[in-house]
Each structure stands twice: as structure tokens, then as C-alpha cells.
C-alpha positions in Angstrom: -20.5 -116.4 -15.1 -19.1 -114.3 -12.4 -16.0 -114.0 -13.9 -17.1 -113.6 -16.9 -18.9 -110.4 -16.4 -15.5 -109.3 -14.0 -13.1 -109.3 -16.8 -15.6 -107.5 -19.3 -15.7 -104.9 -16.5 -12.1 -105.0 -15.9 -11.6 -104.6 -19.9 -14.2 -101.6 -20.5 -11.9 -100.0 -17.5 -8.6 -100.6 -19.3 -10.0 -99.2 -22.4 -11.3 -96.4 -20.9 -8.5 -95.4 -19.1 -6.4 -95.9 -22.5 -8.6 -93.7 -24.1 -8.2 -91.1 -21.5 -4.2 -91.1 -22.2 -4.6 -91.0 -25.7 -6.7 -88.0 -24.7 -4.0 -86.4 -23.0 -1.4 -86.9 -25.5 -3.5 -85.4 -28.3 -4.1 -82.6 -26.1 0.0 -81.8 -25.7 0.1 -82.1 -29.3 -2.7 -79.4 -30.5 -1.4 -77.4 -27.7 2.1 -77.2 -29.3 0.6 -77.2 -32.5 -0.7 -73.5 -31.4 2.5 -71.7 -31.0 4.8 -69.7 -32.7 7.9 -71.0 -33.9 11.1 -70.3 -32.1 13.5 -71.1 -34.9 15.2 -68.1 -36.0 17.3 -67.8 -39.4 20.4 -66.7 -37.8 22.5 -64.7 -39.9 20.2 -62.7 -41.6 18.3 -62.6 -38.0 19.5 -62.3 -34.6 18.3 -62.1 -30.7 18.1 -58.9 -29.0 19.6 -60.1 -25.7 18.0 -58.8 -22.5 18.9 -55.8 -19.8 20.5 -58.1 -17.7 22.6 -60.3 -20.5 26.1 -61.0 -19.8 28.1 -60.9 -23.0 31.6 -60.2 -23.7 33.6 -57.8 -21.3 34.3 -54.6 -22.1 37.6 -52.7 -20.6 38.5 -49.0 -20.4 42.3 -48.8 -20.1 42.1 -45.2 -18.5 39.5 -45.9 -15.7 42.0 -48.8 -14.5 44.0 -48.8 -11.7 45.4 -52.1 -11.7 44.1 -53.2 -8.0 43.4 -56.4 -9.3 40.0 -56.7 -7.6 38.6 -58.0 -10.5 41.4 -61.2 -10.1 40.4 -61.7 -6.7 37.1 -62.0 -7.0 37.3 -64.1 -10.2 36.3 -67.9 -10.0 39.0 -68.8 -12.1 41.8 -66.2 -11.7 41.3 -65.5 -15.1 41.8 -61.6 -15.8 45.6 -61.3 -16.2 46.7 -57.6 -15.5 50.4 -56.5 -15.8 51.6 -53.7 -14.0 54.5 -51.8 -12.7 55.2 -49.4 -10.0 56.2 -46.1 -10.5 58.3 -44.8 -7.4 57.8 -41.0 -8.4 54.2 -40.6 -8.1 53.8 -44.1 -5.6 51.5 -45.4 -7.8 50.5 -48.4 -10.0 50.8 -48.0 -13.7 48.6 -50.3 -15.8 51.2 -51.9 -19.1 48.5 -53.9 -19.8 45.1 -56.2 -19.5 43.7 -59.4 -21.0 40.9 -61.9 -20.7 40.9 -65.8 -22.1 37.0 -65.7 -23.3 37.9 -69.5 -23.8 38.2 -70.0 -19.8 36.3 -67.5 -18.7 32.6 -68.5 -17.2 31.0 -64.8 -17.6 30.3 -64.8 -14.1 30.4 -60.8 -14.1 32.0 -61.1 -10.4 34.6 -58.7 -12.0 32.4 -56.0 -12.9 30.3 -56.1 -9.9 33.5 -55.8 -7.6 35.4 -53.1 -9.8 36.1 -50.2 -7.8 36.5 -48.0 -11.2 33.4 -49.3 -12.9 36.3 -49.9 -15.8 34.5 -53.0 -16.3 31.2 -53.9 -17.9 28.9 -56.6 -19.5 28.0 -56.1 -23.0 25.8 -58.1 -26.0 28.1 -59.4 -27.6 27.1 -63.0 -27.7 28.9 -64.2 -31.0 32.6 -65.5 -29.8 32.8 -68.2 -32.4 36.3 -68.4 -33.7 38.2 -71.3 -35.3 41.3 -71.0 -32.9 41.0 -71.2 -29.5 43.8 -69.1 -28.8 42.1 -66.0 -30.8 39.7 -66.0 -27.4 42.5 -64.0 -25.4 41.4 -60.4 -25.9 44.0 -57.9 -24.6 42.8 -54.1 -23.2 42.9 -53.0 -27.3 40.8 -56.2 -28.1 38.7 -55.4 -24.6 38.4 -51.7 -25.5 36.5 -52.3 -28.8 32.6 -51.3 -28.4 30.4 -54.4 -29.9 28.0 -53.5 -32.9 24.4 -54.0 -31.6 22.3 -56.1 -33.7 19.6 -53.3 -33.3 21.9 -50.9 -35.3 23.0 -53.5 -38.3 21.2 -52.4 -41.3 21.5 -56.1 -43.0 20.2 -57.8 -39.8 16.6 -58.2 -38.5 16.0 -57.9 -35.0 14.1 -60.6 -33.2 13.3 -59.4 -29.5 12.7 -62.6 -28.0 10.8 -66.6 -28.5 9.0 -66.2 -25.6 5.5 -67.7 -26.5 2.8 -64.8 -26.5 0.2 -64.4 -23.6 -3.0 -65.2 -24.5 -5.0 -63.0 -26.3 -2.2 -61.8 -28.4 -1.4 -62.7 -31.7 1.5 -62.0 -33.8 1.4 -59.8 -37.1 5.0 -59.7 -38.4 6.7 -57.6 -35.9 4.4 -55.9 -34.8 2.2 -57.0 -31.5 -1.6 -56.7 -30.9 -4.3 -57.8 -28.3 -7.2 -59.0 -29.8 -10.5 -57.6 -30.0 -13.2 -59.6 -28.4 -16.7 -58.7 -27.9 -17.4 -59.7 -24.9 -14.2 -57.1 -23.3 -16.7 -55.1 -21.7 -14.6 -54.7 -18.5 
């Protein structure tokens, strides 16, 4: 009889405790249910990266003065920078400049270092190309200024999937904080 009423015990326990996970799983579930999406449909929408992004590398030919810092300090040795001297002014003259976006581990060690500031991060996040070998951008290739997808007239900017703070709720782009009655504070 002892036993008996053990394993009904034991048993309302188990079930209990079952319940209470089944609990916890519905609870994940309604909670995901809640947010916002964070597909986007790329090419008719893109991110707007952040501040601190670190896109492709821009180069201004005319700011360099071929020091190679920017080797040095990379990982990877990967900035290649050909140079010659010229004996009449004692001076380095820059022929020319190139980076393998294919190697390259955008690191930014070689704009931070760059005594010149010739180098600098930008948005540019879309390097897809079918030839590996098109990823070697010499200073022309370098020099080139990125199109924002702020500025692109056929794109819609998306700033960011972060999910929203509570209290917020999305209306197409724009934001707003609820109105609740009881934000007497």
C-alpha cells in the first residue's frame, strides 16, 4: 500500500514537472512570435551599416607617401604598394597601390596606423563577384567613392533588425512610443 501511494506521488511530480517545461517552451515560442521580422528583401532593400562599419577601403593616391605603414601593420601583408625613388627631390614617389579584397580580413589596422589619413573604411558591403581575381582593386579601383544605399533612389533603406524596446511599436518606417494611460511620470 506504501508503495502504492509512493509512485502515484512520484508520477503527479513527473507530470508536473513536465508540464512546467511544456510551459517554458510555449513561453519561448509566443515570445518569438512577438517580434518583428528581420528578413529583408535585399535588392530592392538594403542595411544602413553603422558609424563604426568596416567596409571596403578607400585610397587617395595624392595623400600617399608610400611609407608602407599600412604593410607593416597588416595581419596579412596584404596592401601591395610599388614605389620608386626619385634622387632629385630624395623622396619616394608612389607608381602605384592595390588591395586583394579576396585576402584581406578588414581588420582597418591600416587605416588606424596611416600617417596621411590616405586611408579609410567605408559602406560598401557588397563585394560579390564571380571571379576571385576581380577582388584586387588597384589605387583607380580604391579611389572610387561607394554609392550609399541612403542616396539610391530605387533602394529602400532599412536602418537596422534590432528588435524594438518595449513600448515601441513599428508603423512602416516610421517609430513611435506608445501612449499608455497610466504614463503619469
Amino acid at each position: 500500500m506504501f508503495n502504492f501511494l509512493e509512485s502515484v506521488q512520484t508520477y503527479g511530480r513527473e507530470a508536473s514537472q513536465a508540464a512546467q517545461y511544456i510551459g517554458q517552451g510555449f513561453r519561448v515560442t509566443f515570445d518569438h512570435m512577438n517580434r518583428r521580422p528581420v528578413t529583408i528583401h535585399y535588392p530592392y532593400e538594403k542595411l544602413i551599416p553603422s558609424e563604426r562599419f568596416r567596409g571596403r577601403i578607400h585610397f587617395e593616391f595624392d595623400k600617399c607617401i608610400a611609407c608602407e605603414v599600412c604593410v607593416r601593420v597588416c595581419p596579412i601583408n596584404l596592401p601591395v604598394v610599388d614605389w620608386e625613388y626619385q634622387t632629385s627631390v630624395k623622396k619616394k614617389q608612389l607608381r602605384s597601390y592595390s588591395i586583394d579584397f579576396g585576402v584581406c580580413i578588414f581588420c582597418g589596422n591600416c587605416v588606424e596606423y596611416c600617417p596621411t589619413n590616405c586611408l579609410s573604411m567605408t559602406e560598401e558591403y557588397e563585394l560579390s563577384v564571380y571571379d576571385r581575381h576581380e577582388l584586387n582593386y588597384d589605387h583607380i579601383a580604391l579611389g572610387r567613392l561607394p554609392t550609399s544605399a541612403a542616396d539610391d533612389p530605387m533602394v529602400q533603406p532599412v536602418q537596422g533588425l534590432a528588435y524594438l524596446p518595449p513600448g515601441q511599436v513599428e508603423r512602416g518606417q516610421d517609430f513611435y512610443r506608445e501612449e499608455s494611460s497610466d504614463d503619469s511620470l
